[in-house]
N, C-alpha and C positions, 0 to 999 in steps of 0.2 A: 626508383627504389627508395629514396627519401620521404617521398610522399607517403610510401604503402607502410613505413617505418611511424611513421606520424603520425597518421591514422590508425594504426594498430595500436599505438599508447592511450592515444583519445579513446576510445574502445575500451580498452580496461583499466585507465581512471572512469569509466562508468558503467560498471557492473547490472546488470540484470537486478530488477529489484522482484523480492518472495514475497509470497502469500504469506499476510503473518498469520493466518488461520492453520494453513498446511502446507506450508514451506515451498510449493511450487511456485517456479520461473513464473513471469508477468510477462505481458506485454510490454511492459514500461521499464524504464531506465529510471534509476535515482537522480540524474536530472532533468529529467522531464518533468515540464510543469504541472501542478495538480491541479489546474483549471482545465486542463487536456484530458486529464485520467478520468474513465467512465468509472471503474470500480473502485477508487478511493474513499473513504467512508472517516472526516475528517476527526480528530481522537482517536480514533484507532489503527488506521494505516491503508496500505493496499491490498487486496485480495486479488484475487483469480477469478477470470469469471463464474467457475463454477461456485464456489465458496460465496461469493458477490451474489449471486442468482439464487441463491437456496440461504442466505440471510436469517432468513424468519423462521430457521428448522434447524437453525446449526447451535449448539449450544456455546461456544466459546463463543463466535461472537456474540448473542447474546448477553453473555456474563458481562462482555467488555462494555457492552451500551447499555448495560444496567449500573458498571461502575460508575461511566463516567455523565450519566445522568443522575446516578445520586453523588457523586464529587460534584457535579456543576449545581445542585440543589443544595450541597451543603455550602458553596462557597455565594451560593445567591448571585448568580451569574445568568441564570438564564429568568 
C-alpha cells in the first residue's frame, strides 16, 4: 500500500505536459528529457503530433519561429 501511495505522488509531481499550439495532452511528462521528445521544437516548446506534423500550415507556430528568429537575429546569436 506504501508503495502504490508513492508512486501515485511521483505521478502527479509530474503532470502531462500540453500542446502550447492547442492545449492537448502530450506524450511527454514535464520531466522527460527533451533529447527523448520527437515533437519538441526548441524556443517554442512541445506540441502534439498533430500540431508537430502540420508545422508548416499552422499559423501560430509559425508567428512563434518568426519571432524568435527575428529576436535571435536582432540579438546576433545566430
Amino acid at each position: 500500500m506504501a508503495l502504490f501511495k508513492k508512486r501515485k505522488r511521483e505521478y502527479l509531481k509530474n503532470p502531462i505536459e500540453k500542446c502550447v499550439n492547442c492545449g492537448r495532452d502530450t506524450a511527454y511528462r514535464f520531466n522527460d528529457k527533451v533529447d527523448t521528445r520527437t515533437s519538441y521544437i526548441e524556443g517554442c516548446g512541445q506540441f502534439c503530433y498533430s500540431c508537430y506534423s502540420n508545422k508548416e500550415t499552422s499559423d501560430p507556430i509559425i508567428k512563434k519561429r518568426h519571432w524568435i528568429d527575428r529576436l535571435l537575429s536582432i540579438l546576433q546569436i545566430r
